[in-house]
Legacy VTK file of the C-alpha trace (Angstrom):
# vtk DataFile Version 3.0
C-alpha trace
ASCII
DATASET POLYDATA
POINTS 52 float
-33.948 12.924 33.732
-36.887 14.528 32.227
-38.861 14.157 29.455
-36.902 16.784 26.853
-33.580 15.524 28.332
-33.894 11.913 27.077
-35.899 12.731 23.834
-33.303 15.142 22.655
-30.442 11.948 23.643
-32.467 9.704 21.609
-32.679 11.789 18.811
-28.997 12.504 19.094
-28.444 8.720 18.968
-30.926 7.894 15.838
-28.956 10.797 13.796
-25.796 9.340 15.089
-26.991 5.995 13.579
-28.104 7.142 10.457
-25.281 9.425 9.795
-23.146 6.197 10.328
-25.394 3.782 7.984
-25.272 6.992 5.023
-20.856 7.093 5.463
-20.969 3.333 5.224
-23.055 3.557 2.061
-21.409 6.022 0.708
-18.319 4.147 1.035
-19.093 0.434 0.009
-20.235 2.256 -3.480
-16.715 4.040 -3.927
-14.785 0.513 -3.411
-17.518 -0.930 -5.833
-17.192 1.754 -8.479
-13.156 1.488 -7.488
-13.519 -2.087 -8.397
-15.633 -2.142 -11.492
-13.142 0.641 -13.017
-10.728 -1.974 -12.607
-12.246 -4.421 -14.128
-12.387 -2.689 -17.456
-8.947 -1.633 -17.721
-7.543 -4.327 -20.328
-9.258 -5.333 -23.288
-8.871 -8.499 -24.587
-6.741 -7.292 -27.415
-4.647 -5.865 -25.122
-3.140 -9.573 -24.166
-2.472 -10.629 -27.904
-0.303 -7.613 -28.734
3.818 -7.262 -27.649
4.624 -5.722 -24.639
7.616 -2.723 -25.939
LINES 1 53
52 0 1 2 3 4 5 6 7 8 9 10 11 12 13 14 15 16 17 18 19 20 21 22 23 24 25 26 27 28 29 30 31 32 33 34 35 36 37 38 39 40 41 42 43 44 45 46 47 48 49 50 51
C-alpha cells in the first residue's frame, strides 16, 4: 500500500471513531434528560390528594 492509501484508511477510521463517540454522547444525554423529566413529574402534593 502506499503512502495516500493508508493515510486516507486512517483518517476514515479516526472519523469513524469520532462519529461513534459524538452518537454515543448524544444519546447518554437524551436518556439523562429522559430521566430527569421523569423525575419531576409528581409533586409532593400530588400524593396527599384523592385519586377520582
Amino acid at each position: 500500500m502506499d503512502e495516500t492509501t493508508v493515510g486516507v484508511a486512517m483518517g476514515f477510521a479516526v472519523l469513524l471513531i469520532a462519529a461513534l463517540l459524538v452518537i454515543g454522547h448524544y444519546r447518554r444525554e437524551h436518556l439523562r434528560r429522559r430521566l430527569i423529566r421523569g423525575m419531576h413529574g409528581q409533586r409532593l402534593y400530588d400524593f396527599t390528594r384523592p385519586r377520582h
